[in-house]
C-alpha positions as CSV (number, residue, x, y, z in Angstrom):
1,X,67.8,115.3,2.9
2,X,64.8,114.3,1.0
3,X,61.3,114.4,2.7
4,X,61.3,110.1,2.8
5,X,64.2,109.9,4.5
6,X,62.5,112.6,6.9
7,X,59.4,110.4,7.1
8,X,61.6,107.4,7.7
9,X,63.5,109.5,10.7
10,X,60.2,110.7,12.1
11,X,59.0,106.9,12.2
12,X,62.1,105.6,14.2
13,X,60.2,107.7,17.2
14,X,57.0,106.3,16.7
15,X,55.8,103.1,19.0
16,X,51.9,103.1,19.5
17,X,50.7,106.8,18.3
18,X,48.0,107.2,15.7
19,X,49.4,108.8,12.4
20,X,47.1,111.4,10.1
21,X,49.8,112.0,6.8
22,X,49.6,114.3,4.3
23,X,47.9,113.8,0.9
24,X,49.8,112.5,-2.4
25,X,54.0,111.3,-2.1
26,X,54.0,112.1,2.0
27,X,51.5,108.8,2.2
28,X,53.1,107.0,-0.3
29,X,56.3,107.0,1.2
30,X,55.1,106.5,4.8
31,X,53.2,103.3,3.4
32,X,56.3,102.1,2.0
33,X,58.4,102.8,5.0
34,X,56.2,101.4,7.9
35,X,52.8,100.8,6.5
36,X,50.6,99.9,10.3
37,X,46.9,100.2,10.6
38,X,47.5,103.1,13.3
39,X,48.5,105.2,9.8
40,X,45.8,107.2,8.5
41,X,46.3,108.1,4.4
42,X,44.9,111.0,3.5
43,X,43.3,110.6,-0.2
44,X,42.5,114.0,-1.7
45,X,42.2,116.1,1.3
46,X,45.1,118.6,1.1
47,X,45.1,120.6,3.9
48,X,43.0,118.9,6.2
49,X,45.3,116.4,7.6
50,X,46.1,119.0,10.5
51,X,42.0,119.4,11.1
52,X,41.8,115.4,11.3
53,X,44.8,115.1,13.7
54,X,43.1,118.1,16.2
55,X,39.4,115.9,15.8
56,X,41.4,112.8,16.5
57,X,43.3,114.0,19.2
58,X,40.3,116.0,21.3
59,X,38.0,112.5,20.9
60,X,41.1,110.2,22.1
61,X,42.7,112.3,24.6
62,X,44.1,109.2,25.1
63,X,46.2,109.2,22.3
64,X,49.2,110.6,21.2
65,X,48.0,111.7,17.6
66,X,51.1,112.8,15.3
67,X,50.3,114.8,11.9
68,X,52.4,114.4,9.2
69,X,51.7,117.5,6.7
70,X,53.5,119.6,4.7
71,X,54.8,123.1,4.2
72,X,51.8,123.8,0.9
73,X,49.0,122.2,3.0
74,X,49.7,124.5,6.1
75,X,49.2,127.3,3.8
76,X,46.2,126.3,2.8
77,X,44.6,125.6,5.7
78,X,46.4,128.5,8.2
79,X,43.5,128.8,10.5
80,X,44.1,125.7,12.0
81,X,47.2,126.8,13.7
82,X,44.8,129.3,15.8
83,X,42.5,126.8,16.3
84,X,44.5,123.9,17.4
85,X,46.4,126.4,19.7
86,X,42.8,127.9,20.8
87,X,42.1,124.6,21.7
88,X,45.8,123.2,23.2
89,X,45.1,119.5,22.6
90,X,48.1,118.1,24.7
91,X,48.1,114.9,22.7
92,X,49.1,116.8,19.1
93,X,52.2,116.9,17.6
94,X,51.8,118.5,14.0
95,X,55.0,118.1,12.3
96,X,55.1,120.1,9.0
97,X,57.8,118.7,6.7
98,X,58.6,122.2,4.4
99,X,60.5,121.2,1.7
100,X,59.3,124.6,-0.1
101,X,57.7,122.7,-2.5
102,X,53.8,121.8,-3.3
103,X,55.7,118.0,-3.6
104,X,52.6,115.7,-4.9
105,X,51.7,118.4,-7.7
106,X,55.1,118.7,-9.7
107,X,57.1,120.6,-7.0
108,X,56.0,124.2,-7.7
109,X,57.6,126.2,-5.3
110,X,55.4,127.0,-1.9
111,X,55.6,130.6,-0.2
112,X,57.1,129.1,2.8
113,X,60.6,129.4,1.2
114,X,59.6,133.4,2.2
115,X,58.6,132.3,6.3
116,X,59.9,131.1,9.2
117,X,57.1,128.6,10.0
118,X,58.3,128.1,13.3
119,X,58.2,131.8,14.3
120,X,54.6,131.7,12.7
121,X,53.7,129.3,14.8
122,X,55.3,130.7,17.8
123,X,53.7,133.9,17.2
124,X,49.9,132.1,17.4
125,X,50.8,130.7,20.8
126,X,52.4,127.6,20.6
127,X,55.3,127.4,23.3
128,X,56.4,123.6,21.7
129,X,57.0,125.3,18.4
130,X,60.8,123.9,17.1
131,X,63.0,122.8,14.4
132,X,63.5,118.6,14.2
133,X,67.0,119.2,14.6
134,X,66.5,121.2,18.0
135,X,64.7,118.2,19.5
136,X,64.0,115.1,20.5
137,X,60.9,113.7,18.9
138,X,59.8,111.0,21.3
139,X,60.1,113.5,24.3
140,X,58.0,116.4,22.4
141,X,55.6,113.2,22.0
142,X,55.5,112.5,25.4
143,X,55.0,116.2,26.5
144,X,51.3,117.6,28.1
145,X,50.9,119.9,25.6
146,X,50.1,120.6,21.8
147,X,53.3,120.9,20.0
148,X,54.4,122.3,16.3
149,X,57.5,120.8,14.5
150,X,59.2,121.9,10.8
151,X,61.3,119.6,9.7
152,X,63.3,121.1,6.5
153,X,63.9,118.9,3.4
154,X,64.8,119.6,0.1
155,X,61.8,119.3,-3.0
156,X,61.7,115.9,-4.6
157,X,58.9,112.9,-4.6
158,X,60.5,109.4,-3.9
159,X,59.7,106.4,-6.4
160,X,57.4,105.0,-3.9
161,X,54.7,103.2,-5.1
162,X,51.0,104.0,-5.3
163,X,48.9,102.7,-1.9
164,X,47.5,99.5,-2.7
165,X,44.5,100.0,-0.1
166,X,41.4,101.3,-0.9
167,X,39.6,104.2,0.8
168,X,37.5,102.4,2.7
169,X,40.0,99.7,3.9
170,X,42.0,102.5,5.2
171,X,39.4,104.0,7.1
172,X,38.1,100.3,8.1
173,X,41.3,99.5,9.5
174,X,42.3,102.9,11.4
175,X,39.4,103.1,13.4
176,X,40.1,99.5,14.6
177,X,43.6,100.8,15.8
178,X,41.4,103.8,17.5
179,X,39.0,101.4,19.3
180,X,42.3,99.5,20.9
């Protein structure tokens, strides 16, 4: 399986929650599979898509905030496992979709093929720490407390097409879907 037909699984869960995706081809595709204004596109940001989802999530404890990142942008910003689990935001679900791959750079392979992101993740703190196939996403949603998910894909970019909003619309129209 391919990461867009991950994205497009993942979305069959997804009713109300406010989205934070990934830089690059994770966006992409989620704009061609279910483009909403409660879907925030990341533009240029890699790594930080797990940072925004914690911010998100500790101003609308309202919320349920879901973060689609990937397996390269984890790496880079690892601190923020310790810090969202510091913090136990019960309205996060970070779902890391590790295809191995950096996938919006030319697919150069990502340590991660070497880990076991969940046990990483379980070994910070997180007791919601699973595999995609060992759940059942809208549940994990639903649960009072900050959960981690890796859902395994195989490398490869979809021919999705570029995101026809600009920066600016994006942002516009996400923080009317936060104000609702």
């Amino acid at each position: 399986m391919a990461r867009f037909e991950a994205i497009y699984e993942i979305m069959e869960y997804i009713d109300d929650e406010l989205i934070i995706c990934n830089i690059g081809f994770p966006s992409r595709e989620l704009y061609e599979i279910n483009d909403r204004d409660e879907n925030f596109y990341m533009i240029g940001s890699m790594g930080l898509a797990s940072s925004i989802g914690f911010g998100l999530a500790l101003a609308r404890d309202d919320k349920d905030i879901v973060v689609i990142d990937g397996d390269g942008s984890l790496l880079m910003n690892m601190g923020s496992l310790v810090t969202i689990f510091a913090n136990k935001p019960r309205n996060l679900t970070w779902i890391v979709i590790d295809n191995g791959a950096y996938g919006s750079t030319g697919n150069q392979d990502t340590y991660a093929q070497k880990l076991d992101l969940v046990d990483i993740a379980k070994s910070v703190g997180f007791k919601n720490s699973y595999n995609f196939s060992e759940i059942n996403l809208k549940e994990i949603i639903g649960s009072d407390d900050a959960s981690f998910i890796v859902y395994k894909t195989e490398p490869g970019n979809s021919k999705a097409p570029i995101i026809d909003l600009d920066p600016i619309t994006i942002k516009n129209r996400f923080m009317k879907a936060i104000e609702k």
